[in-house]
C-alpha positions in Angstrom: 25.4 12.0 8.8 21.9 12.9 8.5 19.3 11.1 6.6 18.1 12.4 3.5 14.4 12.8 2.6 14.3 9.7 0.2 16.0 8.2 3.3 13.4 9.3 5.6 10.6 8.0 3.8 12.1 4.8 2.8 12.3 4.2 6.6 8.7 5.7 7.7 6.9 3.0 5.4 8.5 0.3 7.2 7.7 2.0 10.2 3.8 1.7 9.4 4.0 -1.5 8.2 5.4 -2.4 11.6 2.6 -0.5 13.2 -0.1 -2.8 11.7 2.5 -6.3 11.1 2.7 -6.8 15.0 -1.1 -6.9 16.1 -1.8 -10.6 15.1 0.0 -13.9 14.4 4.0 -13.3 12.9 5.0 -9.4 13.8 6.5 -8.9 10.4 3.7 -9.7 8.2 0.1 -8.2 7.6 -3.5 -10.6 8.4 -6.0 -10.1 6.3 -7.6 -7.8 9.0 -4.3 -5.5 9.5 -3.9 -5.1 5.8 -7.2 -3.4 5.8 -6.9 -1.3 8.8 -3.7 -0.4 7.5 -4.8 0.7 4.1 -8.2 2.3 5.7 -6.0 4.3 8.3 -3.0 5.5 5.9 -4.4 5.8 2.1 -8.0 6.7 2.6 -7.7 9.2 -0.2 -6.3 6.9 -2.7 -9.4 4.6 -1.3 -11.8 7.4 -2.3 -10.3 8.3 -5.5 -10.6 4.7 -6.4 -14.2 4.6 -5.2 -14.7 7.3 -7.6 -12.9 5.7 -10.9 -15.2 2.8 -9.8 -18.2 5.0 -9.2 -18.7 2.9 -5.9 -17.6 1.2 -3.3 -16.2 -2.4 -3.2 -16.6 -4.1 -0.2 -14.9 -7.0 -1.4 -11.8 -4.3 -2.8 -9.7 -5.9 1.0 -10.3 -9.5 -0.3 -9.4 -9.2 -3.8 -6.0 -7.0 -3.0 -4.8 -9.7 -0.1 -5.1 -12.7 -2.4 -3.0 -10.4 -5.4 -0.8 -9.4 -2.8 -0.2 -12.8 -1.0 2.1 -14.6 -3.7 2.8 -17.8 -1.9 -0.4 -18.2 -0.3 0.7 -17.9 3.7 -2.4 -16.4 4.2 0.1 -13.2 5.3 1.7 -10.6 3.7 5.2 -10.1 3.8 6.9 -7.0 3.7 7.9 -7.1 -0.1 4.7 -8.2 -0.8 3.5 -5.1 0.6 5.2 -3.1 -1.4 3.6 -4.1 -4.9 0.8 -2.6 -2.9 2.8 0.3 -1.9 4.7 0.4 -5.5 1.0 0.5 -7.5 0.1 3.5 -5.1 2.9 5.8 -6.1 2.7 5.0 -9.2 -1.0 6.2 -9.2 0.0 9.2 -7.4 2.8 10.0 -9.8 0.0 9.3 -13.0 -2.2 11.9 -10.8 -0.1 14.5 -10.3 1.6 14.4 -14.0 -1.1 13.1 -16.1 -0.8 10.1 -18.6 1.5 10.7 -20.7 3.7 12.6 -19.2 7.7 12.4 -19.8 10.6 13.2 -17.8 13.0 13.1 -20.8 14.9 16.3 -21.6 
């Protein structure tokens, strides 16, 4: 049986995570360092749009995201914590796309 698209991009997200969790220290969880490579390398539209909300660019934006992110203070992200991250985006995206406001009742 074949995956389906939802299926597919369910398991290309881990597959990036795993691209940037196995550089440094424990290979299933993000540094500080591969969170923002990771981030810089595979949403660097969403970092510009938010650049542009902002009307500039927060260098400390890497900083304030791991410490949200890293709920029990390993200094690492896991995987779930990721995808709060990962949730927030498509959310944004979705917001983008449809506008405020917008309702998928019938």
């Amino acid at each position: 049986m074949s995956q389906t698209p939802l299926e597919k991009c369910c398991e290309c997200i881990i597959n990036i995570f795993h691209q940037y969790s196995v550089r440094v220290d424990h290979f299933d969880m993000l540094s500080k360092g591969e969170l923002k490579k990771m981030v810089e390398e595979q949403m660097p539209n969403f970092l510009k749009g938010l650049e542009r909300k902002q009307k500039k660019k927060d260098p400390k934006f890497i900083d304030s995201l791991f410490e949200e992110l890293d709920k029990d203070k390993s200094g690492q992200i896991t995987f779930e914590e990721c995808l709060v991250y990962i949730g927030r985006v498509l959310i944004a995206c979705h917001d983008h796309i449809h506008g405020h406001g917008h309702s998928h009742s019938h």
